[in-house]
C-alpha positions in Angstrom: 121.3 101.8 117.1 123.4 102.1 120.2 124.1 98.4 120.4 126.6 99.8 117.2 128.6 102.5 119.7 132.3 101.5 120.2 131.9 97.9 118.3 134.0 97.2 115.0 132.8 97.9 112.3 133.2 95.1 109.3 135.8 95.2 106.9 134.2 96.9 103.7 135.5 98.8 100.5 132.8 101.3 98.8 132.6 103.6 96.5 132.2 107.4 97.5 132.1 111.0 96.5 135.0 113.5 98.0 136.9 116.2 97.1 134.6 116.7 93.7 135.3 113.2 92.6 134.3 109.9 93.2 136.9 107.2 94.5 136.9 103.9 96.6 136.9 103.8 100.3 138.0 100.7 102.5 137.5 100.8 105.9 141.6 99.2 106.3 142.0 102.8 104.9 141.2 103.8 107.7 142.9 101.9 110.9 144.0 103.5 113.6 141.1 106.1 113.5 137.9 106.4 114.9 135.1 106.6 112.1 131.9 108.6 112.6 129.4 106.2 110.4 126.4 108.8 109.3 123.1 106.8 108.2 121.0 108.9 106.0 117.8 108.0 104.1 118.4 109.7 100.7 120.0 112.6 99.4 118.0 115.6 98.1 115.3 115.6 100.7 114.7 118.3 103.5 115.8 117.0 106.8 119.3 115.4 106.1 121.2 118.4 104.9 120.7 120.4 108.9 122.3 117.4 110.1 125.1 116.7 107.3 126.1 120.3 107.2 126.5 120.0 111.3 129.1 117.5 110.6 130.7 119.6 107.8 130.6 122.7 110.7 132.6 120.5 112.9 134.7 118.1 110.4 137.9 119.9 111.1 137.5 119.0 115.3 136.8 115.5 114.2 139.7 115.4 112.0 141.6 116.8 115.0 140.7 113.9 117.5 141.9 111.5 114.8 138.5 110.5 113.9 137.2 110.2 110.3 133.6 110.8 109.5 131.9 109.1 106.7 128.1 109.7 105.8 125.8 106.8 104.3 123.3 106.3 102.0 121.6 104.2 99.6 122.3 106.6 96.4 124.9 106.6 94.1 128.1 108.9 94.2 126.8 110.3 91.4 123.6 111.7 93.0 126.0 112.8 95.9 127.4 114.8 93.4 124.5 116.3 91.9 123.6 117.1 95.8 126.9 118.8 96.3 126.7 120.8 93.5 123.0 121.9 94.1 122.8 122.3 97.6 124.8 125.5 99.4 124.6 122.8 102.6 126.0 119.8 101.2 128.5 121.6 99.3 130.5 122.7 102.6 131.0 118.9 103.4 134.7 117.5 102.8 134.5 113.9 104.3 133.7 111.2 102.2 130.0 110.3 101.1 129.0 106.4 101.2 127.5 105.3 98.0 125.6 102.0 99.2 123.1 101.8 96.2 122.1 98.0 97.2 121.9 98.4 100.9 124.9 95.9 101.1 126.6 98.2 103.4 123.8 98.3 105.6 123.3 94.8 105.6 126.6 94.1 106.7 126.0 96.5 109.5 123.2 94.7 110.7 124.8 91.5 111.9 
């Protein structure tokens, strides 16, 4: 995954759950920022919230140097926010929550 480190990302729009709602995302949203991508398998298992929540701890110094930080995952916004709301972890995140339900985002990643 390194060979992704400092490249451009592709131009992509997506939906995603922040701030208790669910919205669309573009990456032109986001120009002039560096964006921390966060690949996740799935919400609700046991591993990904110690490492979500350690960007939550820290989203305010991110948000300091300029730099945006987006997690990813193949479930809905809707199951983000069933995570959020069931999960004392989860719920301290405030940057947006990728929704890519058919690995399209992934995919464009990949080439």
């Amino acid at each position: 995954m390194s060979h992704f480190v400092g490249k451009q990302a592709p131009e992509f729009t997506a939906e995603v759950f922040a701030n208790n709602k669910t919205s669309k995302l573009s990456l032109k949203s986001l120009r002039g920022k560096w964006v921390v991508l966060a690949f996740y398998p799935a919400d609700f298992t046991f591993i990904c919230p110690t490492e979500l929540g350690e960007l939550a701890d820290f989203y305010d110094e991110f948000r300091k140097l300029n730099t945006e930080v987006l997690s990813v995952s193949t479930d809905t916004a809707f199951v983000h926010k069933a995570w959020h709301d069931n999960s004392q972890t989860i719920k301290k995140i405030k940057y947006p929550m990728l929704a890519d339900p058919t690995r399209q985002f992934a995919l464009l990643m990949a080439r």
